[in-house]
FIGUTI-922169 format. One record per residue (C-alpha): chain; y, x, z; residue in one letter; residue number from 0. Coordinates in nm, 2 decimals. Example, Ala and Ser with C-alpha at 12.3 -4.5 7.8 and 13.67 -1.06 7.14 Angstrom:
<nulos>
nuvo / y / x / z / kolvex / numar
A / -0.45 / 1.23 / 0.78 / A / 0
A / -0.11 / 1.37 / 0.71 / S / 1
</nulos>
This chain:
<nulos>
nuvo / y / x / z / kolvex / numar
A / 5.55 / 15.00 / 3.59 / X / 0
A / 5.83 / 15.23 / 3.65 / X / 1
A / 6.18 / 15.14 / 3.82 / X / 2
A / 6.50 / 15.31 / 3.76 / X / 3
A / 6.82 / 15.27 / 3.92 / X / 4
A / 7.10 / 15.41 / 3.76 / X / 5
A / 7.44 / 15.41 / 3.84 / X / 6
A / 7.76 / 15.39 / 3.69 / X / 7
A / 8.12 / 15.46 / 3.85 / X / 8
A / 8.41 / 15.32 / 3.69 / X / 9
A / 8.76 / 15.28 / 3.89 / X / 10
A / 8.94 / 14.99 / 3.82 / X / 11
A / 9.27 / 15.12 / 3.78 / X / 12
A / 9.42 / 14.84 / 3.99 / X / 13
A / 9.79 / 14.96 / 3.89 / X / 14
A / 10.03 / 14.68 / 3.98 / X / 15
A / 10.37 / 14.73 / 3.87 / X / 16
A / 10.56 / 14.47 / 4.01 / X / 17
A / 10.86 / 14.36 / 3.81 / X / 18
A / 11.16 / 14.26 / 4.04 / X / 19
A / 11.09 / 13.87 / 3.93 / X / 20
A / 10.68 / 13.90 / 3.99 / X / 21
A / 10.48 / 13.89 / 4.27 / X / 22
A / 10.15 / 13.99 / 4.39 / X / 23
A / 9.94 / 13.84 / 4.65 / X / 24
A / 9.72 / 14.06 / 4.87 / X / 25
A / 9.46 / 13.96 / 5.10 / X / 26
A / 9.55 / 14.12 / 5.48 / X / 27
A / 9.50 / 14.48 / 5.48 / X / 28
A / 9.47 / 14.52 / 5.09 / X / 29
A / 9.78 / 14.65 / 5.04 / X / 30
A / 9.72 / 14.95 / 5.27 / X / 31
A / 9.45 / 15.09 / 4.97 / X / 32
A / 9.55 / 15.28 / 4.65 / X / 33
A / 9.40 / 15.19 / 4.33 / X / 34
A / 9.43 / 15.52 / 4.22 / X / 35
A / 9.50 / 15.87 / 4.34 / X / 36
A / 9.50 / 16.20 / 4.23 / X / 37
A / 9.22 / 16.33 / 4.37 / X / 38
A / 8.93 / 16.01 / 4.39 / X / 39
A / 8.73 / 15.93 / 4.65 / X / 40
A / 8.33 / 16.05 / 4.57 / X / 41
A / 8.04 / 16.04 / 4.78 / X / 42
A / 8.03 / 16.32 / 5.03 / X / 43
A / 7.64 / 16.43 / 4.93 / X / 44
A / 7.70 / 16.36 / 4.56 / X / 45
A / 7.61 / 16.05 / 4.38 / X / 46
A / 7.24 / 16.13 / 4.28 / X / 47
A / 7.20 / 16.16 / 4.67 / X / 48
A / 7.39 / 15.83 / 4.67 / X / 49
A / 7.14 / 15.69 / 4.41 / X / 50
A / 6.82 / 15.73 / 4.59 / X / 51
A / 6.90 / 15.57 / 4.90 / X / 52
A / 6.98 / 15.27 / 4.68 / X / 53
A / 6.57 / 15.08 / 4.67 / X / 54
A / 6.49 / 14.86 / 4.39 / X / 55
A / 6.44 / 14.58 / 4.58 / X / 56
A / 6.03 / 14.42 / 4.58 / X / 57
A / 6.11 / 14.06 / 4.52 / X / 58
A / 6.37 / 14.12 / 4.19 / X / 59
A / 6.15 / 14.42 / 4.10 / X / 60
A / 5.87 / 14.14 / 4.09 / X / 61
A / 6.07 / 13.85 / 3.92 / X / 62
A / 6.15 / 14.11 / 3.63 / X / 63
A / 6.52 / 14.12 / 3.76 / X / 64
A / 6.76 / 14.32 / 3.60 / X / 65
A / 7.11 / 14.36 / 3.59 / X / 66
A / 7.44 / 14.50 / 3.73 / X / 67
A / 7.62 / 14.49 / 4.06 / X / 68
A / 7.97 / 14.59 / 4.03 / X / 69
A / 8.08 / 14.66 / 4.44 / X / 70
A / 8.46 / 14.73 / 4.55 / X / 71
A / 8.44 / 15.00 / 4.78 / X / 72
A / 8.77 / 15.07 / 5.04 / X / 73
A / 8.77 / 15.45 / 5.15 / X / 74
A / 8.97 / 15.56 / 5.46 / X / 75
A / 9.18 / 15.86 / 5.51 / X / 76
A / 8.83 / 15.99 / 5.68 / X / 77
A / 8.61 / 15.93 / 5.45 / X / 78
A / 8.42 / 15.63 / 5.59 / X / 79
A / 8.36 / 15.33 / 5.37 / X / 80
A / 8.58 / 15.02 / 5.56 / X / 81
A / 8.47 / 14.76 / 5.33 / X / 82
A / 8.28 / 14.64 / 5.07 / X / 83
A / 8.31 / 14.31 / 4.88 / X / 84
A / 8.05 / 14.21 / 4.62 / X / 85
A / 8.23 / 14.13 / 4.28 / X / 86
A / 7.99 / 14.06 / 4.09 / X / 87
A / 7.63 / 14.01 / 4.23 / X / 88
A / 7.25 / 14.00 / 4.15 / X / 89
A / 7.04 / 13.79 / 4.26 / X / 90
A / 6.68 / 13.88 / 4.50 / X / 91
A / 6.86 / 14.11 / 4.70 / X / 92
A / 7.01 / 14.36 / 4.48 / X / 93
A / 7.36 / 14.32 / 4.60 / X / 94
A / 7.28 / 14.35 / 4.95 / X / 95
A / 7.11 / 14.68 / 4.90 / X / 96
A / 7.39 / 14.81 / 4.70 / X / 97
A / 7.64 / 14.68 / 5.00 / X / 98
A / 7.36 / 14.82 / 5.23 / X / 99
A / 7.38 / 15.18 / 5.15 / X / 100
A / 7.77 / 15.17 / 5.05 / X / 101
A / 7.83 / 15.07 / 5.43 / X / 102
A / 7.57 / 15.39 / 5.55 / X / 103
A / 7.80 / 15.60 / 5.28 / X / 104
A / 8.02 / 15.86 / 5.40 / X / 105
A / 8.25 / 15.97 / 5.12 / X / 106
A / 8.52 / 16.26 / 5.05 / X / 107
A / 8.82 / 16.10 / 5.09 / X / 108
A / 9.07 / 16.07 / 4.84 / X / 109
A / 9.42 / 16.27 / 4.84 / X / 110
A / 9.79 / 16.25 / 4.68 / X / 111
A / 9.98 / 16.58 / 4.77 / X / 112
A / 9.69 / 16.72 / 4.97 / X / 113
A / 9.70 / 16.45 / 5.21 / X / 114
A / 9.44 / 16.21 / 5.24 / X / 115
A / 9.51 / 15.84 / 5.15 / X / 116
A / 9.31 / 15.49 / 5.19 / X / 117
A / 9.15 / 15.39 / 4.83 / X / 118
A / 9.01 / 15.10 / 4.63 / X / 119
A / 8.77 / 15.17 / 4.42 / X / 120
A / 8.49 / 14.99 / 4.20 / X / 121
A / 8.16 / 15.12 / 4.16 / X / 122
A / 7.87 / 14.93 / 3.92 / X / 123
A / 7.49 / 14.97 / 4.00 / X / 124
A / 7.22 / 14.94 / 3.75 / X / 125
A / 6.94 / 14.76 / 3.80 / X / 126
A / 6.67 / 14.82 / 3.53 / X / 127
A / 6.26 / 14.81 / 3.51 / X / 128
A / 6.05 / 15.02 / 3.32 / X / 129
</nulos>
């Protein structure tokens, strides 16, 4: 039986206009990240290169497990991947790989007005057999 991995990149476009009577709670450190920029954060050898570090894990690839984890990846000024926080998971270790090889990720950094800026940004992984 087969395995692919696909993956899909969507950016949550986290825009937060805060209205004079609002507020917004961020978690420590959150606030330092963009949600958006003019030029995005992308993986630094290309996503398919991102793609086939990712391994279908043995245990979910076994237990016919399939399914999407959708990861919030925060990008420094240098590229390197700070943090990542599961949103939503899968179960027999397929969110730990994803968060696995996010971590080991180096990315481009993303940019406003040529100079480089910390981003948020979601990323979904595909998990399905065939």
């Amino acid at each position: 039986m087969k395995t692919f991995l696909t993956l899909i990149i969507f950016l949550f476009t986290l825009n937060l206009t805060v209205a004079e009577n609002s507020s917004v709670t961020f978690k420590p450190g959150e606030e330092d990240y963009l949600a958006i920029a003019e030029v995005m954060p992308e993986p630094a050898n290309g996503l398919p290169a991102l793609m086939k570090k990712i391994n279908y894990p043995t245990i979910a690839r076994k237990a016919g497990i399939e399914g999407r984890v959708i990861a919030m990846v925060y990008v420094g000024e240098n590229g390197d991947v700070e943090n990542v926080k599961i949103i939503k998971g899968l179960e027999a270790g397929c969110s730990e790989e994803v968060e696995r090889v996010l971590r080991e990720s180096k990315f481009k950094p993303g940019s406003n007005q040529g100079k480089a800026v910390k981003v948020k940004m979601a990323m979904a992984f595909q998990f399905k057999l065939q």
